[in-house]
DRENDO-1510 file (C-alpha; in Angstrom, 1 decimal, always signed):
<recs>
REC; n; res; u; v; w
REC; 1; UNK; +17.8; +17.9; -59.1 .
REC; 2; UNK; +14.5; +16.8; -59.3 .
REC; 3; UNK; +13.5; +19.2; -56.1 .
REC; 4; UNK; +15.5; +22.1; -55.5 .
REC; 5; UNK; +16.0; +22.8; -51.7 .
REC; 6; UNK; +16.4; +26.8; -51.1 .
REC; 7; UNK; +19.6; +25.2; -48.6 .
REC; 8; UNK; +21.1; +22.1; -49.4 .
REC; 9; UNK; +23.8; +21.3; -46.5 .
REC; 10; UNK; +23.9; +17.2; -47.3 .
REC; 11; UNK; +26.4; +18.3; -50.0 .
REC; 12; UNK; +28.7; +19.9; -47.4 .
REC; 13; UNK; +28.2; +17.2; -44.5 .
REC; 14; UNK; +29.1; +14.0; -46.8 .
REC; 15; UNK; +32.3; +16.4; -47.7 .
REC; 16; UNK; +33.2; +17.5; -43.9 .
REC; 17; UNK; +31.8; +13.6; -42.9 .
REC; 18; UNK; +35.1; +12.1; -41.8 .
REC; 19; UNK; +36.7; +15.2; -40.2 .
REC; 20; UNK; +33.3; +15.5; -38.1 .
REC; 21; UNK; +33.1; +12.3; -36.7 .
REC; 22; UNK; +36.7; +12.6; -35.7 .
REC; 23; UNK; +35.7; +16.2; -33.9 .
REC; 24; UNK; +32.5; +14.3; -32.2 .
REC; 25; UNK; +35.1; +11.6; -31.4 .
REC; 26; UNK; +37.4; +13.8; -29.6 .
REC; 27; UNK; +34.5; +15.4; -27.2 .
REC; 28; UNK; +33.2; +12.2; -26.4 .
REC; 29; UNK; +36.6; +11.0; -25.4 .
REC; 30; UNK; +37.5; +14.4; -23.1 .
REC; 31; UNK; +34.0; +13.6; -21.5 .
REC; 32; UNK; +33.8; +17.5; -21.4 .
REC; 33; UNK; +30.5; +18.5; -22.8 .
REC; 34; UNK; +30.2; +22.7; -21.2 .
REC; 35; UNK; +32.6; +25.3; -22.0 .
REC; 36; UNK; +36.0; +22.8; -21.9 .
REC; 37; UNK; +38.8; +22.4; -24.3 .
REC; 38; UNK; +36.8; +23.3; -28.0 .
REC; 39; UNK; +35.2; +26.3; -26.9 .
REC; 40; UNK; +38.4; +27.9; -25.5 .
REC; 41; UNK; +40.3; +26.7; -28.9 .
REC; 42; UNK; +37.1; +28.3; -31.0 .
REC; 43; UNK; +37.3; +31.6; -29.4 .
REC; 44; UNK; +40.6; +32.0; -30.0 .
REC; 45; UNK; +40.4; +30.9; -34.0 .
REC; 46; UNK; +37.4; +33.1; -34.3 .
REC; 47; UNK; +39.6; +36.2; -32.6 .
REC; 48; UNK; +42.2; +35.7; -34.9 .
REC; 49; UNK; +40.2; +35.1; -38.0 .
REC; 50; UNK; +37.9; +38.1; -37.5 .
REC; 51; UNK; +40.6; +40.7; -35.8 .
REC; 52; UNK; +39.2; +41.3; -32.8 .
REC; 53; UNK; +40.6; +41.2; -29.2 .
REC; 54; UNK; +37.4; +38.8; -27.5 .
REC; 55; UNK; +35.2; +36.4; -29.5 .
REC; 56; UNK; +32.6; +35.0; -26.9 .
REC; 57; UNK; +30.7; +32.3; -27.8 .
REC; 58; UNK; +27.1; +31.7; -26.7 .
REC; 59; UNK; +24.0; +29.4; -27.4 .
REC; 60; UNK; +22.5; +31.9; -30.0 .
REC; 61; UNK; +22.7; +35.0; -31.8 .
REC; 62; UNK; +19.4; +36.4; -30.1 .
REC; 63; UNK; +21.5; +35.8; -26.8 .
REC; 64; UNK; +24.2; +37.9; -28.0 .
REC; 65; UNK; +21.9; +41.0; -28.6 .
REC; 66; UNK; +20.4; +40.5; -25.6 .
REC; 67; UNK; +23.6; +40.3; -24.2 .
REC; 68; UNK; +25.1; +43.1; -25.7 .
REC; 69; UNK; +22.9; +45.7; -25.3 .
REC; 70; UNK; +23.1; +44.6; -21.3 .
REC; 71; UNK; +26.7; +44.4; -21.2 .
REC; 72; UNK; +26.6; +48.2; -22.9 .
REC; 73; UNK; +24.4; +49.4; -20.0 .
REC; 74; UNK; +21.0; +50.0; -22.1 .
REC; 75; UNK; +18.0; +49.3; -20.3 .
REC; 76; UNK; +15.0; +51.0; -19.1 .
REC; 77; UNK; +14.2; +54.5; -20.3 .
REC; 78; UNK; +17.1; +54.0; -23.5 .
REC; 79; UNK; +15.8; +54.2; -27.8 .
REC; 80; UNK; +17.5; +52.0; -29.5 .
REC; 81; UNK; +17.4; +52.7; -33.5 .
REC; 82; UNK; +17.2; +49.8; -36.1 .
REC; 83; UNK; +15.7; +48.7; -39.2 .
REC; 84; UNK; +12.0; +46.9; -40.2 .
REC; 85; UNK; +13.2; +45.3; -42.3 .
REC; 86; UNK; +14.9; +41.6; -40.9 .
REC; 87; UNK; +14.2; +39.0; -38.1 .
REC; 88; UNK; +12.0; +39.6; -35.7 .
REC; 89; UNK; +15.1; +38.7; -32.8 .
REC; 90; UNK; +16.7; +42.1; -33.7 .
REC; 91; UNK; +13.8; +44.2; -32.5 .
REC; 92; UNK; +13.0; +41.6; -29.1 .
REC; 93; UNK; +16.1; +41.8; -28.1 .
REC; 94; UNK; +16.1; +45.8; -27.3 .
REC; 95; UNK; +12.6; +45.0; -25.8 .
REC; 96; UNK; +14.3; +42.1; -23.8 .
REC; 97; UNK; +15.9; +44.6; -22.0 .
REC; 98; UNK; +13.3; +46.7; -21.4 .
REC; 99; UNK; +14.5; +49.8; -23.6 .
REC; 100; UNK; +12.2; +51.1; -27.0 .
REC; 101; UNK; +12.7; +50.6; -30.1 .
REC; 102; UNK; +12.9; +53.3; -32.7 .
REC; 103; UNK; +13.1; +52.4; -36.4 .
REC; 104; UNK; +14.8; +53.7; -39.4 .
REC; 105; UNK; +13.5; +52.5; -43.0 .
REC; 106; UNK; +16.1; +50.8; -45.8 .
REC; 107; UNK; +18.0; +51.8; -48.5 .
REC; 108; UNK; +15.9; +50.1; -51.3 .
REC; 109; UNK; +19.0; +48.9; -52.9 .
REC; 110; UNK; +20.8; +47.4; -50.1 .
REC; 111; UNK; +17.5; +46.1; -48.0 .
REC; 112; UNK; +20.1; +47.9; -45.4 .
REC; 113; UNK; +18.8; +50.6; -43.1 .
REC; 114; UNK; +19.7; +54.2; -44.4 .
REC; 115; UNK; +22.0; +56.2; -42.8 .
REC; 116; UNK; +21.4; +58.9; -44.6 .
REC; 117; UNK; +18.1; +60.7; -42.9 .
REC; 118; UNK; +18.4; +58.4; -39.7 .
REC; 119; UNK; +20.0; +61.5; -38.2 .
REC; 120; UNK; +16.3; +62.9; -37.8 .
REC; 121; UNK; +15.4; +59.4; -35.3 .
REC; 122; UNK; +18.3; +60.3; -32.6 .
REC; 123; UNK; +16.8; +62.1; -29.5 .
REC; 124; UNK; +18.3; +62.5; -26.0 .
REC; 125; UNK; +17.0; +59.0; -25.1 .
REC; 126; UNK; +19.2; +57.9; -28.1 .
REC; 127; UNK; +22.1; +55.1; -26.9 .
REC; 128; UNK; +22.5; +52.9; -29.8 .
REC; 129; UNK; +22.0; +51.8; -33.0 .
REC; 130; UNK; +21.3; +48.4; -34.2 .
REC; 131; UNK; +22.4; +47.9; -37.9 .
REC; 132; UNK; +21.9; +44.7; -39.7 .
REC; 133; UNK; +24.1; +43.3; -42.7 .
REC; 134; UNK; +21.2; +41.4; -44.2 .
REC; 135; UNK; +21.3; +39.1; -46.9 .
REC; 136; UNK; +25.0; +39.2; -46.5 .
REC; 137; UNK; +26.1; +42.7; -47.5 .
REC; 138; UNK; +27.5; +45.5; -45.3 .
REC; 139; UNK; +25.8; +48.4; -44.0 .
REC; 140; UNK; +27.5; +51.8; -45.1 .
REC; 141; UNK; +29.6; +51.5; -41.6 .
REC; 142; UNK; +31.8; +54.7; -42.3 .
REC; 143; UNK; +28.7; +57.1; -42.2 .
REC; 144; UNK; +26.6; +55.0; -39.6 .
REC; 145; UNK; +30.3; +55.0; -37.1 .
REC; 146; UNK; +30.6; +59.4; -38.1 .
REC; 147; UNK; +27.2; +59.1; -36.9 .
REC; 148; UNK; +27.8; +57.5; -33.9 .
REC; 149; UNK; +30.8; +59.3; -32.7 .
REC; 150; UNK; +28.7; +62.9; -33.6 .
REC; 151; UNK; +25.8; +61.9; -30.6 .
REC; 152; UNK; +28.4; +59.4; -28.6 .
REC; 153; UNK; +25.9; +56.6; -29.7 .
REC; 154; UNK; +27.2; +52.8; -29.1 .
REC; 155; UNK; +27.1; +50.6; -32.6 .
REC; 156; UNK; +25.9; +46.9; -31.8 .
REC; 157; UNK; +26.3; +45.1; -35.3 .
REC; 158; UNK; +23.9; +42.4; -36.0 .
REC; 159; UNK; +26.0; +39.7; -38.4 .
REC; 160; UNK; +24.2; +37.1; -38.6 .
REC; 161; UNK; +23.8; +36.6; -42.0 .
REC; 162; UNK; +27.0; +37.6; -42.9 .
REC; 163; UNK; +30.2; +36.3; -41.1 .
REC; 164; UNK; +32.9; +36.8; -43.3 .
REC; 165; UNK; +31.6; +39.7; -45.1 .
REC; 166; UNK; +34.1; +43.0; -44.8 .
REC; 167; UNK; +33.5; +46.5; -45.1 .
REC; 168; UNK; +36.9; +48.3; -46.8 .
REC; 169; UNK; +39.2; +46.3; -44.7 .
REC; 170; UNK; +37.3; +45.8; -41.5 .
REC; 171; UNK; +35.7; +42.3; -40.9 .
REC; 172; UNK; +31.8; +42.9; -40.3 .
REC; 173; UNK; +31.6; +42.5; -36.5 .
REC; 174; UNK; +34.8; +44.2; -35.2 .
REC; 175; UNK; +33.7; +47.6; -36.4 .
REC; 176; UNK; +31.2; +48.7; -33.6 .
REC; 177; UNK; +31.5; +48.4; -30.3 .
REC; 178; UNK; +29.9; +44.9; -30.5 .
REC; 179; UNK; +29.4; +42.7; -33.3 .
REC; 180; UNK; +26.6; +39.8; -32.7 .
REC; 181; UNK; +26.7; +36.8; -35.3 .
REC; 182; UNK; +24.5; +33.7; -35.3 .
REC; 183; UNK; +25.5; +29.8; -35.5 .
REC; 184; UNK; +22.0; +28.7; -36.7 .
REC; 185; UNK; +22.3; +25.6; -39.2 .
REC; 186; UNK; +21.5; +28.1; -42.3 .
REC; 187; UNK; +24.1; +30.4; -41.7 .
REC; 188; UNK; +27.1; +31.1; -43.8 .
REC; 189; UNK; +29.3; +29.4; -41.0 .
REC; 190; UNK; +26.4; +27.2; -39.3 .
REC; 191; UNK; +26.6; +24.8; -36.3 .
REC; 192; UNK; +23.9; +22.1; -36.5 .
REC; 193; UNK; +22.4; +23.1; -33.8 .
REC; 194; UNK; +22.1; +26.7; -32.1 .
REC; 195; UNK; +24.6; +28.6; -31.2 .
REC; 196; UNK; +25.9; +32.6; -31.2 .
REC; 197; UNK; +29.0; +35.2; -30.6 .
REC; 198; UNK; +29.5; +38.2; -29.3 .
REC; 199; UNK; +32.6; +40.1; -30.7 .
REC; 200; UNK; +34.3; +43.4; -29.1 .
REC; 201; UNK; +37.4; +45.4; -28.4 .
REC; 202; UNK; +36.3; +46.2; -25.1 .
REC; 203; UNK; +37.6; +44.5; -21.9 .
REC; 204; UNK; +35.3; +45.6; -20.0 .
REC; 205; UNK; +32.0; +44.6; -22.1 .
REC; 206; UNK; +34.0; +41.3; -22.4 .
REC; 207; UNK; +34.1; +40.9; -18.6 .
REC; 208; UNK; +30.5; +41.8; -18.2 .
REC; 209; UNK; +29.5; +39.5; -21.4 .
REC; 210; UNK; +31.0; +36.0; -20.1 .
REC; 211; UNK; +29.4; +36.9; -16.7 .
REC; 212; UNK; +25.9; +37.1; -18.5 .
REC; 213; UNK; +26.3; +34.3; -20.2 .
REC; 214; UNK; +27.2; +32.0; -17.4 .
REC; 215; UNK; +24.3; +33.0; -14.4 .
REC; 216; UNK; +26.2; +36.4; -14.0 .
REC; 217; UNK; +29.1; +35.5; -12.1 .
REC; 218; UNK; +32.9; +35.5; -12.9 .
REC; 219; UNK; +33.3; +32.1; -10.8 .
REC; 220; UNK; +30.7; +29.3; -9.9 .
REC; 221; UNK; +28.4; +29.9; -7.3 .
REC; 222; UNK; +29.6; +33.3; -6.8 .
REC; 223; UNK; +26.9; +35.3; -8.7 .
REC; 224; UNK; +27.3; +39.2; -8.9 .
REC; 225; UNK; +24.7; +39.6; -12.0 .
REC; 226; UNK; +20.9; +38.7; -12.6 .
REC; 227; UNK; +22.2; +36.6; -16.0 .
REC; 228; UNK; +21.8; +33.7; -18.9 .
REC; 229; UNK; +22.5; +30.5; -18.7 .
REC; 230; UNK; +23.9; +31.1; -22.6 .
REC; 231; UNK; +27.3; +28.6; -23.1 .
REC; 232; UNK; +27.5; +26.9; -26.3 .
REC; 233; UNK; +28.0; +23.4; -26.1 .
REC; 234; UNK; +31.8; +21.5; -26.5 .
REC; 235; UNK; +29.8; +19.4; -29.7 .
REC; 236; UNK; +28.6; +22.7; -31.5 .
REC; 237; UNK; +32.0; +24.1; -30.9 .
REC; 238; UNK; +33.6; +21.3; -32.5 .
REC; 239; UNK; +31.7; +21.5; -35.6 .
REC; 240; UNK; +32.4; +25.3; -36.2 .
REC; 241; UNK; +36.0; +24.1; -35.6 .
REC; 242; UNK; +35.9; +21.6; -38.5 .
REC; 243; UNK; +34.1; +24.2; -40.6 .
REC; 244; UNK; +35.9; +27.5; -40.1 .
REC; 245; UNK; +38.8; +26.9; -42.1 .
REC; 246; UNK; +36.7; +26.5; -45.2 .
REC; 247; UNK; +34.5; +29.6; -44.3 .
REC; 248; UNK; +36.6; +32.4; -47.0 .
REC; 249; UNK; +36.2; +29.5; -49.9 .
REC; 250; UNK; +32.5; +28.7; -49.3 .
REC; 251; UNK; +32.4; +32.3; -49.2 .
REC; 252; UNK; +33.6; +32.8; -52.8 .
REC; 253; UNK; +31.6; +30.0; -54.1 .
REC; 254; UNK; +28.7; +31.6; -53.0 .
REC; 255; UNK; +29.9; +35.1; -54.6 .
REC; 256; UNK; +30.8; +32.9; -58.3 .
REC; 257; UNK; +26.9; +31.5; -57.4 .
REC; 258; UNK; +25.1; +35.0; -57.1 .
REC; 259; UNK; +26.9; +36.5; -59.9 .
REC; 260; UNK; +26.0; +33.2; -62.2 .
REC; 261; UNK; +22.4; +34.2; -61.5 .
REC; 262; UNK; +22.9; +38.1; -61.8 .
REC; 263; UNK; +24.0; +37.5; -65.3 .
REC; 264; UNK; +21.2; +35.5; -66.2 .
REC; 265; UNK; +18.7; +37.6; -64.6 .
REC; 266; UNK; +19.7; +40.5; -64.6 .
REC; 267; UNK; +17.9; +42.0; -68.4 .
REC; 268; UNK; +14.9; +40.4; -67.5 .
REC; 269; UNK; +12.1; +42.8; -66.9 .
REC; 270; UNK; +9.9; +42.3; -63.7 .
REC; 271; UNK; +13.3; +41.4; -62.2 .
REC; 272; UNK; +15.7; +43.2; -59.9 .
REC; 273; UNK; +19.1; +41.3; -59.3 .
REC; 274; UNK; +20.9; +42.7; -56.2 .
REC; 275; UNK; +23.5; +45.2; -56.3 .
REC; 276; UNK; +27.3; +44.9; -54.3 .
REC; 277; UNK; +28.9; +48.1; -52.7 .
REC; 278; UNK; +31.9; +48.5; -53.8 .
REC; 279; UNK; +32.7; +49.5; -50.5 .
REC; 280; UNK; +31.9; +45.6; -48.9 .
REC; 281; UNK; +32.4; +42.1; -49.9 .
REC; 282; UNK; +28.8; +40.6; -49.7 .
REC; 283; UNK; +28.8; +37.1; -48.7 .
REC; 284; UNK; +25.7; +36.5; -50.0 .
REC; 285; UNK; +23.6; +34.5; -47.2 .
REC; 286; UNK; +20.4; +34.8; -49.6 .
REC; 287; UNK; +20.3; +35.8; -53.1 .
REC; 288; UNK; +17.1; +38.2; -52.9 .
REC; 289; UNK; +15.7; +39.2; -55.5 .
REC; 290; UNK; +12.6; +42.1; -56.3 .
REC; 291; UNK; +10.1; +40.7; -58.3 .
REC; 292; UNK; +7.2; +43.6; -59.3 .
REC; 293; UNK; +4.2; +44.4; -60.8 .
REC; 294; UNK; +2.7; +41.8; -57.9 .
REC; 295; UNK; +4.2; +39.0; -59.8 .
REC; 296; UNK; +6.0; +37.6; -56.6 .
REC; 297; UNK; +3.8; +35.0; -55.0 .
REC; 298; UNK; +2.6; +34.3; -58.7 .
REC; 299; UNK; +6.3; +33.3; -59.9 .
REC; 300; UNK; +6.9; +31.8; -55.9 .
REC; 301; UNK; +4.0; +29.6; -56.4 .
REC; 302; UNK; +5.3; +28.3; -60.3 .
REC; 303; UNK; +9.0; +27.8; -59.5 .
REC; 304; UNK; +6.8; +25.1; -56.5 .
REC; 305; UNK; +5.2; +23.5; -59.0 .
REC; 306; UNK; +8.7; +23.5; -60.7 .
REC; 307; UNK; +10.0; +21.7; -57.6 .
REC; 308; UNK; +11.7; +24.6; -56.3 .
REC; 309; UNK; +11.7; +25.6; -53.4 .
REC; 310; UNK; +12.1; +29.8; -52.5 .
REC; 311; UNK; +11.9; +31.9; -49.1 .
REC; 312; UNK; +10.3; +35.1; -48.4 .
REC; 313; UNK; +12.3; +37.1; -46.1 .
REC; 314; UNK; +10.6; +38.9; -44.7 .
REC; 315; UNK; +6.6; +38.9; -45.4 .
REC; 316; UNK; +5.9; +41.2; -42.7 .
REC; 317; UNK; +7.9; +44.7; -41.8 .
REC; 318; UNK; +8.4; +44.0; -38.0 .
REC; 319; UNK; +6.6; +47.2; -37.5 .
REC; 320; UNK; +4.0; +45.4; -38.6 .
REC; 321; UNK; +4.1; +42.6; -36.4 .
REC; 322; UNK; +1.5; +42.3; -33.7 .
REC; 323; UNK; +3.9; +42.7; -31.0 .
REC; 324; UNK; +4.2; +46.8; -32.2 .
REC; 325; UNK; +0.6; +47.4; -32.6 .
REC; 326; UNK; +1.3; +50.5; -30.9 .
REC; 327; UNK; +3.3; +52.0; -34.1 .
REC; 328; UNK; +1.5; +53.9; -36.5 .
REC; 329; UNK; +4.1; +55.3; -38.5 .
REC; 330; UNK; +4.8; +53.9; -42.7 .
REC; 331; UNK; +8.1; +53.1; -43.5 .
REC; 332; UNK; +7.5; +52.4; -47.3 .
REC; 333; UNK; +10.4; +51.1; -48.7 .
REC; 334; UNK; +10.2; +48.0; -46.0 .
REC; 335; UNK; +6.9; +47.6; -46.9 .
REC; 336; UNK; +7.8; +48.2; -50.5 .
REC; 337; UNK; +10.5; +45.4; -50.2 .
REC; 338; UNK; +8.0; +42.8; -47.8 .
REC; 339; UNK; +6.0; +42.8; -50.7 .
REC; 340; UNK; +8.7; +42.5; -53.6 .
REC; 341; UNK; +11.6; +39.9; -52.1 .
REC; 342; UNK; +12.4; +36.8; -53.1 .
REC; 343; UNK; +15.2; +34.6; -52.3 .
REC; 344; UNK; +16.5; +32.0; -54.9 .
REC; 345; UNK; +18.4; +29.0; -53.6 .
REC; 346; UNK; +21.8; +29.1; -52.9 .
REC; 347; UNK; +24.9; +27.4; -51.1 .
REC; 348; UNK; +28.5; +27.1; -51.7 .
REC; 349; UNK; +28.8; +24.2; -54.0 .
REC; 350; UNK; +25.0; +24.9; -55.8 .
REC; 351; UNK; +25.6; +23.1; -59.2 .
REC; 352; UNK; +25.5; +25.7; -62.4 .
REC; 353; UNK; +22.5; +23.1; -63.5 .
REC; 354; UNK; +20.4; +23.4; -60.8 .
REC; 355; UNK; +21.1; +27.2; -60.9 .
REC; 356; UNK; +19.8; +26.9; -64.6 .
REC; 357; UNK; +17.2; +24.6; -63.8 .
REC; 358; UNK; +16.1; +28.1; -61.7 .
REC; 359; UNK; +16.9; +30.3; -64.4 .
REC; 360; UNK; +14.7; +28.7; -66.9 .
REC; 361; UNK; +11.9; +28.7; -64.7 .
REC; 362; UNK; +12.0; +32.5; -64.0 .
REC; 363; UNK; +12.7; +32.7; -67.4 .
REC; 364; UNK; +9.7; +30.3; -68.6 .
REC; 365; UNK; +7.4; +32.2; -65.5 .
REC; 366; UNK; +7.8; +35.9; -67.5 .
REC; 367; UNK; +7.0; +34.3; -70.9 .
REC; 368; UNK; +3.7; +33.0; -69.9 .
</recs>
């Protein structure tokens, strides 16, 4: 390729092209455009492919935090714990709803936050922690849930880089109380447009979570709650429909893609390849690597001037972000990562050349 996208999703549209159509066919025809016949059959294939009693779909992933942490009674007065280290929507959404956030730093191999030592954030204000499966790979769920059940804390799981992903033989999203999972057009399983889910066990968060998402109120005009107008669409729906049952084998090919570039990368010094529990199956959203010795926006800039294209994420801690001026405190390895990541392109069906025409890049970068 002569320019490398960090995403390339023309590859999987052209494949998924006829089936589509057919999909945007069918909702034209019902003339239902707002929580009709696709969203009721993608609930129920997203509750059976993940495990879990209620899949509830919404317009984004934000929403579903937002959502969640209402629908779990956490509000005003409430700490919420949860890492630096991600999307700013992860942090907002505890501030949507008026509680404060408290945050943990990351294991330095994982990017994930670190259970071990968050024990020291949890304080009688303490309802919940927040933990985030970036880049794809699990957070160490069997300590973080001990943890839980020790101060009778509720576990909202932020997925949405990494639907699919398991942790031993738990789908990521069914282990909390909630699991929360993003639709955005980059995503593992991506709508092309917005969209979200919220995933629980729970009847009763259920119950309270299609209320919120629908102006609060169990039938129309009849509104008990002060909610979101937060229904994905019949269109959106569809697609994730026509692109579910291809979600495990995109999956692998993104696992035979990261492990193509581990093994080429691996040995080469100023590089850090990432590391796989074996406790998880990382799905592998981004390929991240570290790059040191401040060598990262050096190599980011020549692998542009290669034509390919790479994606810091994230630049800035969210500590760090102007929105938590008030915070003082250092939490190094985040800062320590901000300033190290790099993510590589990657998609399901990414070519072996164009992974190569990376490598050599890298390669050609660390022998200047």
């Amino acid at each position: 390729m002569s320019k490398i996208p960090i995403l390339d999703l023309q590859q999987e549209i052209q494949f998924l092209r006829e089936k589509l159509f057919t999909a945007f066919e069918d909702v034209l025809q019902s003339g239902q455009f707002i929580m009709g016949p696709q969203v009721k059959a993608l609930e129920s294939e997203l509750a059976d492919f993940l495990g879990v009693k209620h899949a509830i779909t919404l317009n984004s992933g934000t929403d579903a935090l937002v959502i969640a942490l209402r629908a779990l009674g956490i509000g005003e007065g409430d700490e919420v714990i949860t890492t630096p280290f991600t999307f700013y929507a992860t942090a907002e959404a505890i501030q949507h709803v008026g509680a404060s956030t408290v945050f943990a730093d990351i294991d330095p191999v994982t990017f994930n936050i670190k259970v071990d030592g968050l024990e020291e954030k949890i304080t009688n204000k303490t309802k919940a922690i927040i933990p985030v499966h970036l880049f794809g790979q699990a957070v160490q769920m069997d300590a973080l849930m001990s943890l839980a059940k020790k101060y009778d804390l509720k576990i909202i799981e932020d997925v949405a880089q990494a639907f699919g992903g398991t942790f031993g033989d738990s789908m990521l999203g069914t282990i909390g109380d909630v699991g929360c999972f993003s639709f955005f057009p980059s995503k593992n399983l991506g709508a092309y447009g917005d969209g979200g889910l919220l995933t629980t066990n729970d009847d009763k968060v259920a119950e309270v979570a299609k209320m919120l998402r629908s102006h609060g109120s169990k039938k129309k005009y009849y509104n008990e709650l002060v909610g979101y107008n937060s229904r994905l669409d019949e269109m959106q729906a569809a697609i994730l429909r026509v692109k579910l049952p291809y979600i495990q084998e995109w999956n692998g090919k993104r696992r035979q893609a990261a492990s193509y570039y581990t093994a080429a990368l691996k040995d080469l010094p100023g590089i850090v390849t990432p590391e796989e529990s074996p406790q998880c199956t990382h799905v592998f959203h981004q390929y991240t690597i570290r790059v040191s010795d401040d060598q990262r926006e050096l190599l980011k800039t020549y692998l542009e001037e290669q034509g390919i294209s790479t994606m810091v994420y994230y630049p800035t801690p969210v500590h760090k972000l102007p929105i938590f001026s008030e915070i003082h405190e250092s939490y190094s390895e985040s800062e320590q990562a901000a300033a190290e990541v790099l993510s590589l392109p990657i998609w399901p069906n990414i070519q072996t050349e164009v992974q190569d025409q990376v490598i050599t890049a890298i390669k050609n970068f660390f022998k200047r």
